[in-house]
C-alpha positions as CSV (number, residue, x, y, z in Angstrom):
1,X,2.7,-0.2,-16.5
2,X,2.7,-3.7,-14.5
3,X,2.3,-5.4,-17.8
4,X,4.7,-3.4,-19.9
5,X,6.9,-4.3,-16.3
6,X,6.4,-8.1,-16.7
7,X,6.8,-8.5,-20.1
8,X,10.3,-6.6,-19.8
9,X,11.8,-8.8,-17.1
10,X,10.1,-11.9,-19.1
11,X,12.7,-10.2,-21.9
12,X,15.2,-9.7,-19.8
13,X,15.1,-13.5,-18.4
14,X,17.1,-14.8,-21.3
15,X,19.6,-11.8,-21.3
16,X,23.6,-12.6,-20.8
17,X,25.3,-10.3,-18.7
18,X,29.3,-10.1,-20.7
19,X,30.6,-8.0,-18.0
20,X,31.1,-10.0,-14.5
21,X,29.4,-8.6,-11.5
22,X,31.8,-7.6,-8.5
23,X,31.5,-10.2,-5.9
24,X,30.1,-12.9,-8.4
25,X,32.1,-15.9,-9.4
26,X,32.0,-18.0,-12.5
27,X,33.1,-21.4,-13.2
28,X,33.2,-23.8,-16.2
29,X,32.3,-27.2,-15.8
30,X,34.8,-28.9,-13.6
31,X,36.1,-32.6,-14.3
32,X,34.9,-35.0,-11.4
33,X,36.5,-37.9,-10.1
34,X,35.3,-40.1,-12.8
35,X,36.5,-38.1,-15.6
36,X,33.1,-36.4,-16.9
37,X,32.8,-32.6,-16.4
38,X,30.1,-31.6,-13.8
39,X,28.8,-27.9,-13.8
40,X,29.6,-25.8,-11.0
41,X,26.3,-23.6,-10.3
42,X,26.0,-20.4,-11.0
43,X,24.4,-17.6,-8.7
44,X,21.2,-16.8,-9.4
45,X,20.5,-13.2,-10.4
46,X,18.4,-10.9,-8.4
47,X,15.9,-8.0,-9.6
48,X,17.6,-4.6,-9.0
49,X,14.4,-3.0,-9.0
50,X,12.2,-3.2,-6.3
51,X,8.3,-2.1,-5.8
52,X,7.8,1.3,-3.9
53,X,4.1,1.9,-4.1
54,X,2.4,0.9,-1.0
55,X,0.3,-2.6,-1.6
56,X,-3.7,-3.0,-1.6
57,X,-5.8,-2.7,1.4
58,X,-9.0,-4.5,1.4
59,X,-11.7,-2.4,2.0
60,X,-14.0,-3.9,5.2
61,X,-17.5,-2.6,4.0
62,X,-20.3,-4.1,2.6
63,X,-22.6,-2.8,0.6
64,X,-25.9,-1.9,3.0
65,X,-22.9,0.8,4.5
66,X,-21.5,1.9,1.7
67,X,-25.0,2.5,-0.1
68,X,-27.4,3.5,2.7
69,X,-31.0,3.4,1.9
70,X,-32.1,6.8,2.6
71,X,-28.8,8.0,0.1
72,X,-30.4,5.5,-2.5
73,X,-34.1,6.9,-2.1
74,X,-32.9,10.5,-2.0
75,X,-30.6,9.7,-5.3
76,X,-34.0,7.9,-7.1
77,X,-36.4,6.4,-5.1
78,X,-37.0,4.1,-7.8
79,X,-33.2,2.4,-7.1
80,X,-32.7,-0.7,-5.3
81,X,-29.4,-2.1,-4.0
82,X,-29.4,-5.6,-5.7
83,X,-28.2,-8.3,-3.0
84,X,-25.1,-10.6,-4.0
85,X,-24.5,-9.5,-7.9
86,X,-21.5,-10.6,-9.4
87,X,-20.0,-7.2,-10.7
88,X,-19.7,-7.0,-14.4
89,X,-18.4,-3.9,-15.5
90,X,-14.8,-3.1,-16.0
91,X,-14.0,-1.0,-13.5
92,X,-16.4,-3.0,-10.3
93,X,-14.1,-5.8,-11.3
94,X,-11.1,-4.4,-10.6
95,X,-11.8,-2.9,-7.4
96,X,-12.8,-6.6,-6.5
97,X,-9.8,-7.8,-8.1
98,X,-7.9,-5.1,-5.6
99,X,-9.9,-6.1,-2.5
100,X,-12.8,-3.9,-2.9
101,X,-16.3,-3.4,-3.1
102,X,-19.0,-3.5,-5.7
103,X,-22.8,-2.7,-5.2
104,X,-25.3,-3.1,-8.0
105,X,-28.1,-0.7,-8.0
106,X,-31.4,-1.5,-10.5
107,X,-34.1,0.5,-11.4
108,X,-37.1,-0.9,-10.9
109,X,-38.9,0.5,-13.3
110,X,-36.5,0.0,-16.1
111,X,-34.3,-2.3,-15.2
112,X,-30.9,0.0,-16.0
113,X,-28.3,-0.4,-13.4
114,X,-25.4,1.1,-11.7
115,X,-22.4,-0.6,-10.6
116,X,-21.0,1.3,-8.0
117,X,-17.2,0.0,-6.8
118,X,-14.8,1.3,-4.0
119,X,-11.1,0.0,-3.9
120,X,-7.7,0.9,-2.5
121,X,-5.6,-0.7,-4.8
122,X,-2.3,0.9,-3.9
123,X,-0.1,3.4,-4.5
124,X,1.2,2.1,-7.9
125,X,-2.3,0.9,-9.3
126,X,-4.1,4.3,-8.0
127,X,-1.6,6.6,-10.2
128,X,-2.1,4.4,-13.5
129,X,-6.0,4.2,-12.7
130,X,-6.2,8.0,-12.4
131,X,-3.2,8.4,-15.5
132,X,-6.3,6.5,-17.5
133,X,-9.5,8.1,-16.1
134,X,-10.9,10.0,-18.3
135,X,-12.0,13.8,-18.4
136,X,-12.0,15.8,-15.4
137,X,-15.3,16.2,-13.7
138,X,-16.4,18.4,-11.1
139,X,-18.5,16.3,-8.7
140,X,-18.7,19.0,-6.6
141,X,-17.1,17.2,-3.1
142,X,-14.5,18.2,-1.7
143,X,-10.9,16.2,-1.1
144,X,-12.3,14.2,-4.6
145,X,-10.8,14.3,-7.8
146,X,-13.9,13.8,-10.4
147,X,-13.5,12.2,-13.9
148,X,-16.0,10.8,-16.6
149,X,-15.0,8.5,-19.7
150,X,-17.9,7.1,-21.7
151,X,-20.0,5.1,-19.7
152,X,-18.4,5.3,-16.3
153,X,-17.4,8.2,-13.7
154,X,-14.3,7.4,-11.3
155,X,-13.2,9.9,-8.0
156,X,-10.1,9.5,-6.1
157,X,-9.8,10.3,-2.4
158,X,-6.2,9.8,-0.6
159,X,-6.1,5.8,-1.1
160,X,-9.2,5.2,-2.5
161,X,-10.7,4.7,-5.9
162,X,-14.2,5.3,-6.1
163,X,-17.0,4.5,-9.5
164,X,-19.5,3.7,-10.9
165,X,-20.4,2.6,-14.4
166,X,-23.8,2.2,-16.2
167,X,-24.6,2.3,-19.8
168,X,-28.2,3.5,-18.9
169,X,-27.2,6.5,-17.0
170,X,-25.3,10.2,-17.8
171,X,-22.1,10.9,-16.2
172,X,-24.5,13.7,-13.8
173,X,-26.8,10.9,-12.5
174,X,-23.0,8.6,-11.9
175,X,-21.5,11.3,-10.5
176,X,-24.9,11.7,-8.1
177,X,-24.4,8.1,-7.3
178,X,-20.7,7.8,-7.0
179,X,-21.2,10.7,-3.9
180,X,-23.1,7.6,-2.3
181,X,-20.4,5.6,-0.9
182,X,-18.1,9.0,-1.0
183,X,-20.5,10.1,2.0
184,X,-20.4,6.9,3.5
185,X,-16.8,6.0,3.5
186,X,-14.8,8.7,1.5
């Protein structure tokens, strides 16, 4: 994972190569003119590896598209689309983190909510988000790869990352609401 990835190189920093690179040249310190050794720089390594996954793409939707009203209604007519909520779950915050989108819906009877979030966080992000999941769910859509873990339901479509998380809803009633911004977007 990126972290496990970063905390290797970070390792690997303070590593000494013994074998000389082809092509590289080393040097000891050198005397100068006025008798006091001066180091000669060294080259500075470069990272063999390189990133292939494809990079983040924001996602250019706000929240009235990707949550229509009459969707909302038809989902629980007692839902409203909360204007300008920070996200706090999890998952909403790293779609935002990845250029995304996250809606908050509250009942208004009850208060519970749903945090809806839609992201394309790249190629490399995507894999390990779908690696970690969850369950498979059938949401019953096709082209969208369902799962449900705890408190939160994700789908993946081509690029994007689609959930939503409440702790006052059932993974059905998620997965009803995750087909939301699916239809509107997916």
């Amino acid at each position: 994972m990126l972290v496990g990835g970063v905390a290797v190189i970070g390792m690997l920093t303070g590593c000494v190569d013994p074998v000389p690179t082809p092509g590289a040249t080393t040097s000891a310190a050198t005397p100068s003119a006025s008798g006091t050794p001066t180091a000669t720089p060294q080259p500075t390594p470069t990272p063999s590896a390189t990133a292939t996954g494809t990079p983040a793409t924001p996602i250019e939707a706000d929240c009235a598209t990707l949550v229509p009203l009459q969707a909302l209604y038809d989902l629980d007519p007692n839902l409203a689309l909360l204007d300008d909520a920070a996200p706090t779950g999890a998952l909403a915050l790293e779609a935002v983190a990845a250029g995304g989108v996250a809606c908050t819906l509250v009942h208004t009877s009850n208060g519970s909510t749903i945090e809806l979030a839609v992201s394309a966080p790249g190629s490399d992000a995507l894999a390990a988000a779908r690696l970690s999941a969850g369950d498979p769910l059938d949401l019953g859509i096709a082209g969208a790869d369902g799962f449900a873990s705890g408190s939160a339901v994700q789908a993946f479509t081509g690029t994007q990352r689609f959930s939503a998380e409440s702790t006052g809803y059932d993974a059905a009633v998620l997965g009803a609401a995750i087909a939301i911004p699916l239809g509107a977007i997916g």
